[in-house]
C-alpha positions in Angstrom: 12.3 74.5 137.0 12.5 75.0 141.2 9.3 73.4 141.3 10.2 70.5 139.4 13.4 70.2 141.1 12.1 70.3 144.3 9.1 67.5 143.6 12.7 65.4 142.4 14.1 65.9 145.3 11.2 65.1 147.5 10.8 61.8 145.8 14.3 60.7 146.1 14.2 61.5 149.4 11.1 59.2 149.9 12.6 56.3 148.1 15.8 57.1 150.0 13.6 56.4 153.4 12.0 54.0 152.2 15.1 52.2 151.2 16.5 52.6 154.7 13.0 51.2 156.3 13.2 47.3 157.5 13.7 44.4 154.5 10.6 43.0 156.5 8.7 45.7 155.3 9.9 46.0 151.9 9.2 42.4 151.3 5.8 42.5 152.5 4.5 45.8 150.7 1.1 45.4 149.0 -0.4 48.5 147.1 -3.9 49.0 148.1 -6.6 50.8 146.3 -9.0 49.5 143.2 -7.3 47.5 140.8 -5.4 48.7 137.7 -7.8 47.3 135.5 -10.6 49.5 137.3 -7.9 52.4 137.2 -7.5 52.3 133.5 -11.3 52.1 133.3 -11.5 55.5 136.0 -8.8 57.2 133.9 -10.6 56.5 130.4 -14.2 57.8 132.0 -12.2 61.0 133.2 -10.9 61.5 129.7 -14.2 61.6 128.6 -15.2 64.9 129.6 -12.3 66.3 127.5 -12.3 64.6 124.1 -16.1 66.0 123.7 -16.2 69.7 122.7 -18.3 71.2 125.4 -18.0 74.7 127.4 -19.4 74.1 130.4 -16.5 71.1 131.3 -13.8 72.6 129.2 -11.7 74.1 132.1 -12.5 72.3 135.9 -10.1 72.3 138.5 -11.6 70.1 141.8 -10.1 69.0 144.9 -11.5 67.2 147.5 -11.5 68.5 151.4 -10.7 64.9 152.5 -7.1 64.1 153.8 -5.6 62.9 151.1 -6.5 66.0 149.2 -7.2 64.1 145.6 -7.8 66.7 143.2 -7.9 67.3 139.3 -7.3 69.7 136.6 -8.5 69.7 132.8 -8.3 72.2 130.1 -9.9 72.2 126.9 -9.2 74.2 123.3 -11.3 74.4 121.0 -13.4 75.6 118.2 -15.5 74.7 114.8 -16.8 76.5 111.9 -19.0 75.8 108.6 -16.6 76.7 105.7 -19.9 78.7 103.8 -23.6 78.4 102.9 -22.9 77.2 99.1 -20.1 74.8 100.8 -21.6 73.5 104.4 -18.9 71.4 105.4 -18.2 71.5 109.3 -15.0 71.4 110.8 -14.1 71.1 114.5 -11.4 70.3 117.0 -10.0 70.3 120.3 -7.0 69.6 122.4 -7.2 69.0 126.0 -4.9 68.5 128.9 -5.7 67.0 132.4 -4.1 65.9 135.4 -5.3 63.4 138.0 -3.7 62.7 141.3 -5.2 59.1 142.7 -4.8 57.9 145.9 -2.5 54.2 146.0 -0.8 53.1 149.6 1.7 50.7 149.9 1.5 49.1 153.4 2.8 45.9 155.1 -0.3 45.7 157.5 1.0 47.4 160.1 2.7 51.0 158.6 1.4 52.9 155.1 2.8 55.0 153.0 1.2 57.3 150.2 3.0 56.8 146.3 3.3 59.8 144.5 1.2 58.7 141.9 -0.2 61.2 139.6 -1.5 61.1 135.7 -1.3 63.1 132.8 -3.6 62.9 129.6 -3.2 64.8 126.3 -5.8 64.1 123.6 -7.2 65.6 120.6 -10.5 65.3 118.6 -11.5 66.0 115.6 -14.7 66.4 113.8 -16.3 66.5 109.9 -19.5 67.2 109.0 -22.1 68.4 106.9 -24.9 71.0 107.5 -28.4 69.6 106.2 -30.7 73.4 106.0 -34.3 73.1 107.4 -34.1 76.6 106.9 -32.0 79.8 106.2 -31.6 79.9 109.6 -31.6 76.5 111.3 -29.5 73.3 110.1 -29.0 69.7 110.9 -25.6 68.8 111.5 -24.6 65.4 112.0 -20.8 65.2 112.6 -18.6 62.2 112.7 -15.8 62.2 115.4 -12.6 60.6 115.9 -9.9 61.0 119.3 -6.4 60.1 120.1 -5.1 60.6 123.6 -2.7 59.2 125.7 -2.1 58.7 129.5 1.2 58.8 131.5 1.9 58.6 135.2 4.9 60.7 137.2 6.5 57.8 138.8 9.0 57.1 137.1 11.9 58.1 139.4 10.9 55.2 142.1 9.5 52.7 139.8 13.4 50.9 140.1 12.6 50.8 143.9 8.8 49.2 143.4 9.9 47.0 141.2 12.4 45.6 143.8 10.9 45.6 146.8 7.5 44.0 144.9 7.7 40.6 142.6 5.0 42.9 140.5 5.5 45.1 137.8 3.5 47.9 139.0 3.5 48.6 135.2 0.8 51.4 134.6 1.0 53.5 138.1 5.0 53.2 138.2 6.1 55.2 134.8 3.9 53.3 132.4 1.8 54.9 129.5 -2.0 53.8 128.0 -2.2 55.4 124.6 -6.0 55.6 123.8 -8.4 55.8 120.4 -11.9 57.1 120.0 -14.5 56.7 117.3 -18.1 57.8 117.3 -20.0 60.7 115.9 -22.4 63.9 116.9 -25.8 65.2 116.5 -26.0 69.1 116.5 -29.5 71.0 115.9 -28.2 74.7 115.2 -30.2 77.7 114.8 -28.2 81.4 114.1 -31.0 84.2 114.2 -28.8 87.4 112.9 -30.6 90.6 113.0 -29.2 94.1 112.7 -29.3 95.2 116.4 -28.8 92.0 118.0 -27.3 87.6 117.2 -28.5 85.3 118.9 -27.3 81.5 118.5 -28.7 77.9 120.3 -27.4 74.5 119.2 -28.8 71.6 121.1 -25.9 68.7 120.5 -25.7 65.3 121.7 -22.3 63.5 121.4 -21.3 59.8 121.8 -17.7 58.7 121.3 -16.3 55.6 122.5 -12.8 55.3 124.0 -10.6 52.1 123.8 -7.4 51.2 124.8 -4.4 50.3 121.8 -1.3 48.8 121.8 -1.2 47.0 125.2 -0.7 43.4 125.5 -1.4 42.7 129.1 -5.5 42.3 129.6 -5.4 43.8 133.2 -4.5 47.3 131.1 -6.8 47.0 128.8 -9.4 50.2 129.3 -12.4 51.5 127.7 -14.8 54.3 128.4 -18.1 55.9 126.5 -17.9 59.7 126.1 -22.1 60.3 126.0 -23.1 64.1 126.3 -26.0 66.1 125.5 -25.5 69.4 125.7 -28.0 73.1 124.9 -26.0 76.4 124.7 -26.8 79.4 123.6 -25.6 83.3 123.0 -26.8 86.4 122.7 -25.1 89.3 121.4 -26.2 93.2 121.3 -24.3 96.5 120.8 -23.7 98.4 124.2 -23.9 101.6 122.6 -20.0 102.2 122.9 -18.1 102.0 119.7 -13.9 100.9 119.6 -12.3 100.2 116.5 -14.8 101.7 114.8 -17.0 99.1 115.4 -20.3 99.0 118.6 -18.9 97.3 121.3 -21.2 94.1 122.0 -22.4 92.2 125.5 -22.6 89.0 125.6 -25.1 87.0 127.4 -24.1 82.7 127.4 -26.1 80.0 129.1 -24.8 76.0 128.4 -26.0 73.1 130.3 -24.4 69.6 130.0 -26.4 66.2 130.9 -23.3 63.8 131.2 -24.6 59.9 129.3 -21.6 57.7 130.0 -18.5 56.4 131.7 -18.1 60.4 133.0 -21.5 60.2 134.6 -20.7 60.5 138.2 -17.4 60.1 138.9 -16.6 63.5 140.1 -19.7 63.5 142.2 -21.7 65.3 139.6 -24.0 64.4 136.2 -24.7 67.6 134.8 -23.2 71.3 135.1 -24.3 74.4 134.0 -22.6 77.8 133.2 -24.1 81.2 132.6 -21.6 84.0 131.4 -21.5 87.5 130.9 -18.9 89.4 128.8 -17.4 91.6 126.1 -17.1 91.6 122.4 -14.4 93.4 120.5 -15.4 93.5 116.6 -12.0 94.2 114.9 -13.3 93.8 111.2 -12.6 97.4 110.3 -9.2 96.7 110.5 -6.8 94.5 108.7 -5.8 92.4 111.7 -6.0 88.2 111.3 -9.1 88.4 113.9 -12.4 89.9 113.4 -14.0 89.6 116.7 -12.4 89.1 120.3 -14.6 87.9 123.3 -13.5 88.2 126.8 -16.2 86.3 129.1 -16.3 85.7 133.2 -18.8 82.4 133.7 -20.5 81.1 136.9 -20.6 77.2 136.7 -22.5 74.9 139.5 -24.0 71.6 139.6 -24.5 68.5 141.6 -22.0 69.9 144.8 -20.1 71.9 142.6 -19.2 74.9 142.0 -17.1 77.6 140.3 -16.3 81.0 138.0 -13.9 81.0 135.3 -12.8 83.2 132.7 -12.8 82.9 129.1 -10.9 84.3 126.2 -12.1 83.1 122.4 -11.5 84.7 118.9 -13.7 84.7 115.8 -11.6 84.2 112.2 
């Protein structure tokens, strides 16, 4: 609550001094930086990396060095199962939550000034399909997708001010809201080798989804972005030779590498990533508790100039 008290008062305070600045310079502000319709575009393509279910992107935080200190954060949830063998159907989903801060200046050709422009984007996808078995231990998957998502900007305290001192409507960067749809569909090879003292699982999955704005009656807003990824990952799974809750305690071994396809390609500086990850593995099926397994594993992820560790925390039903 401090916090977001203090980033209100910060922004009243700007629009307070900018209010008390020259009429000359109100009147001649211009907002520089790409275009809104290239803005919903960037925002769509930095969407993508979150409505396609994929480790190795489902948790990056990035800021840039330079002085306007840009930066990003996106989360991801998410998780899928095959309800059984005599019944293959294949469920998935995932929320996701991101946060951009772009960089727009409003200057009159002689003084700028930074807006306090920053996004948010929720979204959700979803996923049916059906495994197809080559064998007992490998299946074809093809999975039909389907997103919903939408975008809203913080300024919404000074958008009175813009809108006076401009004869624009600074619509999306000043308060305004894209909501967003996506249909497409998956391709997911998946192989689970089970064997008494050790699991291993690989599924090679490409994914192309296609994001589009809804709703929005001015062109200029109008945004649209392809979610293309192909993706390996696998995991491997062993007893330690400790036992808790009567149960060996496992080590996990991960490794997932992501080849980005479409809007997302590039525009955070990087086309692929890659994470390896070592961890734990509580099995808790002894017990009656709603869980039967608990992993708890620390990843290394680098690509093209980045890189980063992270820790993860999933849950088998």
């Amino acid at each position: 609550m401090f916090t977001m008290l203090a980033r209100l008062w910060c922004v009243l305070a700007w629009v307070a001094g900018a209010g008390l600045s020259t009429g000359a310079w109100a009147q001649n502000l211009v907002i520089l930086g790409p275009r809104v319709q290239e803005q919903a575009n960037g925002v769509l393509a930095l969407m993508s990396y979150s409505v396609v279910p994929d480790l190795t992107s489902s948790n990056l935080s990035i800021r840039s060095g330079g002085a306007d200190k840009t930066g990003i954060f996106m989360t991801q949830l998410g998780g899928g199962f095959t309800v059984s063998k005599s019944v293959p159907l294949y469920l998935e989903g995932a929320a996701a939550y991101s946060r951009y801060d772009p960089v727009f200046i409003a200057s009159d050709g002689a003084e700028t000034r930074r807006l306090p422009t920053k996004w948010n984007t929720v979204s959700g996808t979803g996923g049916i399909g059906w495994d197809f078995r080559i064998t007992p231990e490998l299946a074809l998957r093809p999975i039909f997708n389907f997103s919903l998502g939408t975008v809203a900007s913080d300024l919404r305290v000074a958008q009175a001010y813009l809108n006076h001192v401009t004869d624009r409507q600074l619509e999306f960067i000043n308060g305004g809201r894209l909501d967003v749809y996506g249909l497409g569909g998956s391709l997911m090879l998946d192989w689970e080798h089970y064997r008494e003292n050790y699991e291993v699982d690989v599924e090679l999955r490409y994914t192309d989804i296609r994001l589009q704005t809804y709703g929005v009656d001015n062109p200029s807003l109008q945004g649209k972005a392809s979610a293309r990824t192909a993706n390996i990952w696998a995991r491997y799974r062993a007893p330690t030779g400790i036992m808790a809750l009567d149960r060996p305690l496992r080590y996990v071994l991960e490794l997932s590498h992501s080849r980005y396809l479409g809007s997302q390609a590039d525009i955070l500086g990087f086309d692929r990533l890659t994470t390896v990850g070592l961890g734990l593995e509580l099995d808790t099926s002894a017990h009656q508790v709603f869980v039967t397994r608990i992993r708890g594993v620390l990843r290394y992820v680098f690509g093209n100039n980045v890189s980063g560790v992270s820790l993860g925390l999933a849950a088998s039903f």
